[in-house]
N, C-alpha and C positions, 0 to 999 in steps of 0.2 A: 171457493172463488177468491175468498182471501188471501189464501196462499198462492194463489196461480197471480195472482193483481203484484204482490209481494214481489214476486219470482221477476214478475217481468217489469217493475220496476228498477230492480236490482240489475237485471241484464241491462234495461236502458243508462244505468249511470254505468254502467262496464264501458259500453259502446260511448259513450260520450266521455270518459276519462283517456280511454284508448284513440279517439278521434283527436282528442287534444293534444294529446302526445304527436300526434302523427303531426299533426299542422306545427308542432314546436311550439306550443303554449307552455307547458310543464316538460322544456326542453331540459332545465338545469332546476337543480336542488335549491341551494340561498340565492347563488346568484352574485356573490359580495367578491370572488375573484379572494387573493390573498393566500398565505401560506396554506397548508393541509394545517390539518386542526384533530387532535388527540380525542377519541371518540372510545368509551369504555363500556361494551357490553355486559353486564354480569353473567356467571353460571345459572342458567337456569331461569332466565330473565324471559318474560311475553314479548311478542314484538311490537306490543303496544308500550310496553317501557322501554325496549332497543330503539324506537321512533321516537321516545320524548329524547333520547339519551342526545338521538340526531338532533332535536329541533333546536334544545338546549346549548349546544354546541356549533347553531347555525348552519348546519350542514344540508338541514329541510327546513323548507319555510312553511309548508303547509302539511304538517304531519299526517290531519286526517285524509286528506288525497293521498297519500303516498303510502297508508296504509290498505286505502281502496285498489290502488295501484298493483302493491304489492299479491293484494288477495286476489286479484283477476287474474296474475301473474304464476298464483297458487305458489307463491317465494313468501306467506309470511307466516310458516310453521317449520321453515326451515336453516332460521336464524343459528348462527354459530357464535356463541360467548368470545371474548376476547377484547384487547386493545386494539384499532385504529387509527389509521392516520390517513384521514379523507380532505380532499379538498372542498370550500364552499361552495364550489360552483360546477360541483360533478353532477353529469345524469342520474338520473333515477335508476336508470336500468345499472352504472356502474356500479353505484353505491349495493344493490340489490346485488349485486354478483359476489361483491367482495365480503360482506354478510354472510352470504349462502352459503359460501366454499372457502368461508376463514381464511380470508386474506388479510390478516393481523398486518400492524403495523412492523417494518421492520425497517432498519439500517445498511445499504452496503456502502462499501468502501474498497477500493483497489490498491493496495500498496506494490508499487512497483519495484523490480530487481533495482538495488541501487539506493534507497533511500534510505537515510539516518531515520535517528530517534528524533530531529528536530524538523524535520518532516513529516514524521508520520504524527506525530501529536496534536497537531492542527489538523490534521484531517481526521483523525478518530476519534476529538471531542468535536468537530461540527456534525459528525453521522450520530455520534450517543446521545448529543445534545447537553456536552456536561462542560464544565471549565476544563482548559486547558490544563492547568495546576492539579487535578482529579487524575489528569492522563497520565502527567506526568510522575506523579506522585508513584500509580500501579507501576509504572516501569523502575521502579527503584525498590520493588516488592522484596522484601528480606527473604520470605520461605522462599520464594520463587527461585530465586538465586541461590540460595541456597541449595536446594532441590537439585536444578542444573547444573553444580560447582560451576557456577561464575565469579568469578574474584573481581570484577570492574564494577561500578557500583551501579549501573543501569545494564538494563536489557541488549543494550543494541547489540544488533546484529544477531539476536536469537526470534526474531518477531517475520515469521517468513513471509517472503513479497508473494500477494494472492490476493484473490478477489474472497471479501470474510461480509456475512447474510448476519444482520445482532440483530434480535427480537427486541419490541420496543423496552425499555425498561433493563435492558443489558449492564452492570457497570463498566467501568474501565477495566479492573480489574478481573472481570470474566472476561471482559475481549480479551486483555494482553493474555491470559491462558490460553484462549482460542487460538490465536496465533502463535503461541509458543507452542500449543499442543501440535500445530500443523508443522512445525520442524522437527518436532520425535518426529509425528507419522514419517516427513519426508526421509528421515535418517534411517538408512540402511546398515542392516545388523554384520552386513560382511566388511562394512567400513573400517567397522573397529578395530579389526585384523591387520587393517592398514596405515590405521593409527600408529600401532606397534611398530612398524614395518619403519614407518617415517619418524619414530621417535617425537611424536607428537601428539599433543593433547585435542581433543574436539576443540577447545576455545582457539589452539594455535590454528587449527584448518583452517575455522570460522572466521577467524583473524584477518589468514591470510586470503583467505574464498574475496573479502570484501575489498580488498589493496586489487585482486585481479579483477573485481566487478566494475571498478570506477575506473579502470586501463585501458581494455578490453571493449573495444567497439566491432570487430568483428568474430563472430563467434569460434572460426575453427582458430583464431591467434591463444585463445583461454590458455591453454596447456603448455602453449611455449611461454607466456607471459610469465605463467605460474614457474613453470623452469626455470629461470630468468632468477625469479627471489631465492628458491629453491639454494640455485648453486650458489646463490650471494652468501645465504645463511650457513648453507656448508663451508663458505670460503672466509666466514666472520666478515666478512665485507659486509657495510650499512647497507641497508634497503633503497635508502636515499630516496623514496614513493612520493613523489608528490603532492597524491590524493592526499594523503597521511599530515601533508604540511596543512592544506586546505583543513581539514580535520580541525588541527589543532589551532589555526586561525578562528573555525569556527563563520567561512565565508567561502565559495564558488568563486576562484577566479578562474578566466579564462586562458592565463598563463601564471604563473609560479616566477617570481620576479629572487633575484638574488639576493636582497633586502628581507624577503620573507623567511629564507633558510635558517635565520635565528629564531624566530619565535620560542620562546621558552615552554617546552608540554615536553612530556612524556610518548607523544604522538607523533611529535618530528622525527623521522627515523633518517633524517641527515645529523642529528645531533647525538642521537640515540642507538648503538647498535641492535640490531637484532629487530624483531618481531616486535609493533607497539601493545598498550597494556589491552588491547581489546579489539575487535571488531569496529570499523568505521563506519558501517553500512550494515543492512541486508541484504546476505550473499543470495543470490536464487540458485536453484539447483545444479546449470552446468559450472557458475562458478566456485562451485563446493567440491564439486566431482575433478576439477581440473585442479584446485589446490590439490586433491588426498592423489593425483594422477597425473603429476606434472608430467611435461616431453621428456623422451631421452634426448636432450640436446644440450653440447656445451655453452651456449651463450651466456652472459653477464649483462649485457646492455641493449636497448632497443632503442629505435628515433619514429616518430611518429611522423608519418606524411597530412598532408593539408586533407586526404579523401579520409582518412582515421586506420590507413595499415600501417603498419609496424616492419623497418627493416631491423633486423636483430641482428649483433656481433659477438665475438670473442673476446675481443680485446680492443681497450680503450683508444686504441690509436683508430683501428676500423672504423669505431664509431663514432670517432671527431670527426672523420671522412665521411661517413655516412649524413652527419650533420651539417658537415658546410656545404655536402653536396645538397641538400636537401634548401637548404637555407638561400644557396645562389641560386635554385630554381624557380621560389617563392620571388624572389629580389626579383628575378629575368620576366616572370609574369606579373609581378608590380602588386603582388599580392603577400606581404612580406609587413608586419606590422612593426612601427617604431622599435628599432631595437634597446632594451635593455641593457642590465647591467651585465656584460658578460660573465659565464662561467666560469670558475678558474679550473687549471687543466685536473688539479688534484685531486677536486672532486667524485671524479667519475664515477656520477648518478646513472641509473641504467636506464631510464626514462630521456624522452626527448621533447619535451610540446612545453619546453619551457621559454 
């Protein structure tokens, strides 16, 4: 009789924990709102210590309910060791799922085609949760560089643009391998053959992959653009690349003024012949494939229209023509910004959005 009185009191507090729930009584855990909060189950741990681990960490306000909860639930012998990163003011059923099925805490982050190292450092110490100084630091890794004969003294442009998953408790240092590891994976072994071919190093592709990333606004233009630097560098003519000035300013303008042509870096490839000492960016994959696979085409120079296509010329005469034609049309629809310090003619940068 005792056990049967037992029984069926224990069914009455099931049905009455379960009724409260339904009405939204013990709709949310603490209830206090605010960031997620680092929640650390041990190996091997009861769910009577995984539930203080919560309560202690504010995540549950009323542990022994929510161990009742959990037992009606038949979820509290199925607890998974691990770190967390729960909110205070999660359901009970959330919190229980992500326990069950080892939904550890983790970090993403998106780095997209096109951004530097001074981009990406601020985003990959607010996902690790570490100083900025920490991130930076890993990107200036000795073996690392070493490893991938990089001669520039940071990573950039070896850190491939993707979407990267860090387990709570990740360094800097394991992400940037993480990411560096994801540009072997992407690097294709039949490349290298074509390395040879173009008398070029991975760092020069890489180089050049990032000069066509920050051009290159529509995708099938990649291969001519990359043509473009291509025959400059065959013909010892400067790069004269804009992005590369921006670079070396160490700032995003929305046009490249005459006055900025001087800036003193290694970067300026108006000042500079040839290919700068490193990648400006992370190239993403078609503009890697379009440096190692430029067009068969003679052009030297391009101009850039207001929608972001690119007319491309031979010769410098064409593409002053192509410029002021481009420039009177801007003017005719009143969409033509303050003009600058004019080009002189002996520059002839093969770029136009200046």
């Amino acid at each position: 009789m005792r056990s049967a009185s037992r029984s069926s009191r224990r069914a009455r507090a099931t049905r009455a924990i379960l009724g409260l729930l339904a009405t939204g009584a013990l709709f949310a855990c603490g209830g206090s709102g605010g960031p997620p909060v680092r929640v650390v189950v041990p190996s091997g741990a009861s769910f009577t210590e995984a539930t203080d681990s919560l309560a202690r960490a504010g995540v549950v306000a009323h542990p022994g309910l929510f161990r009742a909860y959990a037992k009606a639930r038949r979820a509290d012998r199925t607890v998974k060791a691990g770190t967390y990163r729960l909110p205070r003011d999660a359901k009970w059923a959330e919190v229980l799922d992500a326990l069950t099925n080892g939904r550890t805490a983790v970090g993403t982050v998106t780095i997209p085609e096109g951004f530097a190292l001074a981009q990406i450092v601020p985003l990959l110490a607010r996902t690790l949760a570490v100083p900025e100084d920490s991130v930076a630091a890993a990107m200036r890794d000795t073996a690392l560089r070493r490893n991938l004969d990089v001669p520039t003294p940071t990573l950039e442009g070896y850190l491939f643009p993707s979407t990267y998953t860090f387990a709570d408790g990740t360094t800097p240092i394991e992400a940037v391998r993480q990411m560096v590891a994801e540009l072997e994976r992407r690097w294709r072994p039949e490349w290298n053959a074509q390395l040879d071919t173009l008398s070029m190093s991975r760092h020069d592709v890489l180089t050049l992959a990032a000069i066509v990333e920050k051009e290159a606004r529509l995708p099938e233009e990649r291969a001519v653009i990359s043509a473009v630097y291509h025959n400059r560098l065959k013909r010892r003519m400067p790069l004269q690349a804009d992005p590369t000035v921006q670079y070396a300013r160490g700032q995003h303008t929305s046009r490249v003024l005459y006055r900025d042509l001087d800036v003193d870096s290694p970067y300026n490839t108006y000042r500079h012949a040839g290919l700068p000492p490193g990648p400006i960016a992370s190239p993403g994959l078609p503009s890697i494939e379009a440096a190692l696979f430029p067009a068969k085409v003679p052009y030297l120079f391009f101009v850039a229209h207001p929608d972001g296509h690119h007319e491309f010329r031979t010769t410098f005469e064409e593409h002053t023509k192509a410029r002021l034609a481009i420039r009177r049309a801007q003017e005719a629809a009143g969409s033509r910004p303050p003009r600058a310090t004019p080009r002189r003619p002996d520059r002839g940068a093969p770029g136009g959005r200046r």
